[in-house]
N, C-alpha and C positions, 0 to 999 in steps of 0.2 A: 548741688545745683546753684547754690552762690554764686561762685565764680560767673557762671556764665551769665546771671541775673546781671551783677555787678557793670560786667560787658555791654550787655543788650541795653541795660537801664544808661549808658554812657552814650550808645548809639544811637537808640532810639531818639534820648533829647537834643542829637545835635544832626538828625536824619538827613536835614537838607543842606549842613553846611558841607560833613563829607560827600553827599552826592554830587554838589556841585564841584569840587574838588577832583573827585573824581574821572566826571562827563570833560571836564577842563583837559585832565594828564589824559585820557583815553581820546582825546582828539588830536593830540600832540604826538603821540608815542607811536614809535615806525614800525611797531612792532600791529597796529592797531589801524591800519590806515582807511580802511571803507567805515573809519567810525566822523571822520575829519567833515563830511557835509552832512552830516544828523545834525539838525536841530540840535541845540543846549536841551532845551526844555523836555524833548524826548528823552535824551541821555538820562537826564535826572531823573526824571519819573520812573525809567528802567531802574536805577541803580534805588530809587527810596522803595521801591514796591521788593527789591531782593532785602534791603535792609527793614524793611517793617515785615519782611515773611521770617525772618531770618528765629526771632522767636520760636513760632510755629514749627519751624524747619529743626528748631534743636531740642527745643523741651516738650512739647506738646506728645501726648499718649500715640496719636498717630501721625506722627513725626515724618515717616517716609511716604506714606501717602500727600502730607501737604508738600512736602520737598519733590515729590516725585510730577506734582500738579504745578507746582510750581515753576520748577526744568522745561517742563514740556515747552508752557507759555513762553518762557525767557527765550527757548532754541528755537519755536516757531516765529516769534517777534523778529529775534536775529533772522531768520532765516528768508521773514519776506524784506527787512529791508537791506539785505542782500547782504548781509556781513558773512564773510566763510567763516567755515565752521571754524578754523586755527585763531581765527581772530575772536569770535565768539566766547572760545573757551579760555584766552587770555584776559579779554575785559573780564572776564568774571573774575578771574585771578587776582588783576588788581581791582574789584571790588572788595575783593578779602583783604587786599594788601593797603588798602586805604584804611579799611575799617582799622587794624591792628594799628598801624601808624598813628592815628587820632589817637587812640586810647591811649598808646604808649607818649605820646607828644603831651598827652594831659597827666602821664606820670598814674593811672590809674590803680595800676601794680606795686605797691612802694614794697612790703615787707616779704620776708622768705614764703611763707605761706602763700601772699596773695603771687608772688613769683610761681608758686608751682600751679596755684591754682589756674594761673592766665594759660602756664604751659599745656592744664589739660583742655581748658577751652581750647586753645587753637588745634591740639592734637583733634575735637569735635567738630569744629569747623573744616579741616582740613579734610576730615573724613564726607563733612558733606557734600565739602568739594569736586571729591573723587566719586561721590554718586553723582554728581551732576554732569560730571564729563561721560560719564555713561549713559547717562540719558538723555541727554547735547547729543553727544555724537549720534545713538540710536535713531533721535529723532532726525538729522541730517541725514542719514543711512537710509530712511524710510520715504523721508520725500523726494531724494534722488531716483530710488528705484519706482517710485510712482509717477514721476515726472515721464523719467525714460519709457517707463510703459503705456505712457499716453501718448506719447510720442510717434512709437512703434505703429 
């Protein structure tokens, strides 16, 4: 559990510079583009409330319940302020891919040990990942077919 403490304790103390960092590349990135008229300030907020949950989400005893509580929110936020779901599931991606980048930019990792250990965090985090594109998408899946049947 190190490792990952070692991680979170790096991110947590510098929460708002990577968010901001972030909110910045995820306005810019063509890959991201109904993210370009969000507010800064929103952006950030989204991106420190994933990184202050991100604890909870990996060590905490009921881990998929806060991560699964946590998804929801993230893909309903996305989803009213219109971002598709492809885009959605990207920003989150580079929210992981910022977070790695600081750490490794601060050299966090130096010796063989903490090298493997970094390697099982991200193998953890990636894992969270992939539950959260599952329950992104789910919850997109869900408000579509509600939409359409109000429709109807």
């Amino acid at each position: 559990m190190v490792e990952y403490i070692k991680l979170l304790d790096v991110l947590e103390a510098n929460i708002d510079e990577i968010a901001a960092h972030w909110a910045a590349d995820v306005k810019k990135n063509k890959r991201t583009v109904h993210y370009k008229d969000i507010p800064d300030e929103k952006l950030e907020l989204q991106a420190i409330k994933f990184y202050s949950q991100l604890r909870n989400m990996i060590v905490a005893p009921n881990r998929l319940d806060k991560a699964q509580e946590f998804f929801m929110h993230y893909a309903r936020t996305c989803y009213e302020m219109g971002v598709p779901l492809h885009e959605s599931i990207y920003a989150l991606n580079m929210m992981r891919r910022h977070m790695w980048l600081y750490a490794e930019f601060q050299a966090i990792f130096i010796n063989a040990i903490e090298h493997n250990q970094a390697i099982d965090s991200v193998m953890r985090v990636m894992l969270l990942i992939d539950y959260a594109v599952y329950e992104i998408t789910q919850y997109y899946q869900d408000r579509i077919r509600l939409e359409a049947k109000q429709q109807s």
